[in-house]
N, C-alpha and C positions, 0 to 999 in steps of 0.2 A: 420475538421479532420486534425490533423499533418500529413501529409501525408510531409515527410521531405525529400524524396529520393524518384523518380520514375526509374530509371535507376542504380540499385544493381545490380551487379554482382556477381553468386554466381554460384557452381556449385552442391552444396544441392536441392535437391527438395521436396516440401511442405514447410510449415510454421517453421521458423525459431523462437524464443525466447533467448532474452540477458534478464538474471533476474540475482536477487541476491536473495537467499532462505530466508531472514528475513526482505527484500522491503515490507513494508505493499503493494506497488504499483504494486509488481510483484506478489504480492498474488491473488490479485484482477484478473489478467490476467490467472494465471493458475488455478483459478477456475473456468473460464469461458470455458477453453479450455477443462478443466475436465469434466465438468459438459456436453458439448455437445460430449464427448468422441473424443478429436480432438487431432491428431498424430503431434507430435512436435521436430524439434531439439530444444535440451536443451541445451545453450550456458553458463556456470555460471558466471557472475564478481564478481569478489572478493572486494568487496567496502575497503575492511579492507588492502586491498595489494595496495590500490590506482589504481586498472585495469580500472576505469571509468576517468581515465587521461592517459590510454594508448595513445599511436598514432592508434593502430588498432581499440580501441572503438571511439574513436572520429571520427574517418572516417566513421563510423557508424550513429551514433549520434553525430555531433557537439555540442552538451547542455553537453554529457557525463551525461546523465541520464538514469536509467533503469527504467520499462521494454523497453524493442525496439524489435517491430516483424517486420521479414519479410517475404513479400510471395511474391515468385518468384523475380519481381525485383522491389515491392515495398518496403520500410522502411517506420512506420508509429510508431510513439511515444506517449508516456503520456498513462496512462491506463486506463483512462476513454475512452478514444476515439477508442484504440485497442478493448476494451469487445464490445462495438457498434459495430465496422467494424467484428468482430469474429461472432457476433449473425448475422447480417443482412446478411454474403457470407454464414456462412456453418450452420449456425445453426435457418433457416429462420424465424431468427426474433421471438422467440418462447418466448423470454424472454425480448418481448417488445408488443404482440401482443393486447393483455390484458389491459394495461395504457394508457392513454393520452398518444402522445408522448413528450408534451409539458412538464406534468408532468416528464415525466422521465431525460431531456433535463436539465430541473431546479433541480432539486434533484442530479443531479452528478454534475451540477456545485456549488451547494451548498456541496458536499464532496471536491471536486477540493479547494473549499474556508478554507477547515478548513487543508488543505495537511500539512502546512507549520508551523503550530501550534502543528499535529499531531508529523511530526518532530521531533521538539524541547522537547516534551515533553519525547517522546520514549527516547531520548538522556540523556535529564537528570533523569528521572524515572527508567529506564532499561541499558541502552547503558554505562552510569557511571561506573557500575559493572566489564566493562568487560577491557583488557589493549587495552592503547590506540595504533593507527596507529604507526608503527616502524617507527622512526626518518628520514631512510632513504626515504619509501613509504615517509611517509610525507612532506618531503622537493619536491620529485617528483610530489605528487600532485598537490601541492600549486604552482610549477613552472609550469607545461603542464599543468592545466584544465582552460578550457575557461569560466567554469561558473561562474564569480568575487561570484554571490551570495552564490553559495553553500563553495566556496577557505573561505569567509567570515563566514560560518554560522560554520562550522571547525572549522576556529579558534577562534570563542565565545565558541565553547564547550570546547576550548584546556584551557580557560583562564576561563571557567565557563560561564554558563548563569545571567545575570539580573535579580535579583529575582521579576520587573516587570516584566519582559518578560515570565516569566516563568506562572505568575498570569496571564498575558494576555493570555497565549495558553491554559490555562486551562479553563479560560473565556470562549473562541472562541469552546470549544468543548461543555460547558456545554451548554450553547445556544444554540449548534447543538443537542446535543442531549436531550433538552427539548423541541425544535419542534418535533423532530422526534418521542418522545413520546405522543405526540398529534395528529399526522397524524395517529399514528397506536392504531387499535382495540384490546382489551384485548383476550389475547393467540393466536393472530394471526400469520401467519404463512409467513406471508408478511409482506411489509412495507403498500402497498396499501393496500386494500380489494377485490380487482379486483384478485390478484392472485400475482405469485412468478414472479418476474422482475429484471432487468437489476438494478433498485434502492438498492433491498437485495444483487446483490454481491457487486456493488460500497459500500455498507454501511458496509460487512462482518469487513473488516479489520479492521476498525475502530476501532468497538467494539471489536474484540480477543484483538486488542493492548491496549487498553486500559481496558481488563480486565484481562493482563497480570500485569500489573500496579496494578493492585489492586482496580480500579475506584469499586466504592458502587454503583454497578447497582443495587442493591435490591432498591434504589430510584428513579428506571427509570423500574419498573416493568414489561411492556408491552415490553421494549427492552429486558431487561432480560431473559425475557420466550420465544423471538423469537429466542436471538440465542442460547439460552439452546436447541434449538427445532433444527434450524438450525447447529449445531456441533456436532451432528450426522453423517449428512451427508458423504458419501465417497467421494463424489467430494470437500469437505472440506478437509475432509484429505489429500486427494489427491493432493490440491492445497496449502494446510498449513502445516497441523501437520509434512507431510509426511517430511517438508524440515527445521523442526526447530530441532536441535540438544539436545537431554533431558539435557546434560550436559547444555548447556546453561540456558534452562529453571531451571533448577532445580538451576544454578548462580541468577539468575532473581529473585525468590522469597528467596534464603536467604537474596539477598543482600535489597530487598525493607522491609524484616523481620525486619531488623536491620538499616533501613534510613526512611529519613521523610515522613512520608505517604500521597499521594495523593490528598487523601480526607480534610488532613488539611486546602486543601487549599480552599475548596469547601463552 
């Protein structure tokens, strides 16, 4: 558990959240918070104004990553690890009780494994569409953020991606989600069979973003039909729809109407 910070100082009481409304990763957290009906301050970083190389998020989070919760005066990072700690204090484990825990332990480190691919692809599938970071944020980030990897992965997209690179993160998902369609039973409602778990929110984001993209889930069937099932839901909305801007989406699909399609590469 990143538990990065035991000694915050805050003068908010209950559970704090630093998210960015289009973080696949901060999705993941406010579904879980949603889903066990859990009361939050809502903190927003602006990824696009460069606020995850503030001086006041870094004293936060020194990685300058979102999501980051805290409660009371812990700070604890990465969202895989936040929706664990979120179910196990307030929401007793409800969404773990059901699976091996082993299981579930390996299935979010196997989401954890495709994060960074997951990225890359968002960036240049969707993210492309939109204008890039103002020269000035920009120059700020790249001077104040201590994450060399992320200051770097910026500027591949300022100069473009690797059209390997790009075949490898598509790779790295398809893979992913050709096990995952092997784990799961047709019209299931879960990833297990056991019941609804901690693995379906980690996996939620996945798939919205990549069926924002345009990905041909009608060849991953069994995914297909869970989260057609699953994005109904009000704690879906709640944790997604609720914070994605229609302008945007409605940018998202003329611009992938009119660029190279996903699937080309599949």
């Amino acid at each position: 558990m990143p538990l990065i910070n035991e000694n915050f100082q805050t003068d908010i009481k209950g559970l704090q959240l630093w998210h960015a409304p289009m973080s696949s990763c901060s999705q993941r957290v406010r579904m879980v918070l949603n889903y066990h009906d859990i009361k939050y301050t809502s903190n927003i970083v602006k990824l696009n104004k460069g606020e995850h190389a503030s001086k006041k998020f870094l004293e936060i989070n020194p990685e300058g990553l979102v999501p980051v919760l805290s409660d009371k005066n812990k700070i604890i990072n990465e969202s895989n690890d936040i929706i664990q700690y979120v179910d196990k204090k307030f929401g007793n484990s409800i969404l773990s009780k059901n699976i091996d825990k082993k299981k579930i332990v390996s299935f979010l480190r196997e989401i954890d494994d495709t994060q960074k691919s997951l990225k890359l692809c968002t960036f240049h599938f969707l993210f492309k569409s939109q204008e890039r970071m103002p020269d000035q944020e920009y120059k700020f980030f790249k001077s104040n953020h201590k994450n060399k990897d992320l200051v770097d992965f910026y500027s591949n997209f300022e100069n473009g991606f690797q059209k390997n690179k790009i075949v490898s993160a598509i790779n790295i998902n398809k893979k992913f989600f050709d096990n995952v369609e092997k784990i799961m039973i047709k019209d299931s409602s879960s990833v297990y069979p056991n019941g609804f778990s901690l693995a379906d929110i980690s996996l939620i984001p996945n798939v919205h973003r990549f069926n924002l993209m345009d990905w041909p889930f009608e060849k991953w069937p069994k995914i297909f039909s869970w989260y057609n099932n699953i994005n109904k839901s009000n704690w879906f909305k709640k944790g997604v729809l609720d914070w994605e801007p229609p302008e945007l989406i409605s940018n998202f699909k003329n611009y992938i109407k009119n660029s190279t399609k996903i699937s080309s590469f599949l």
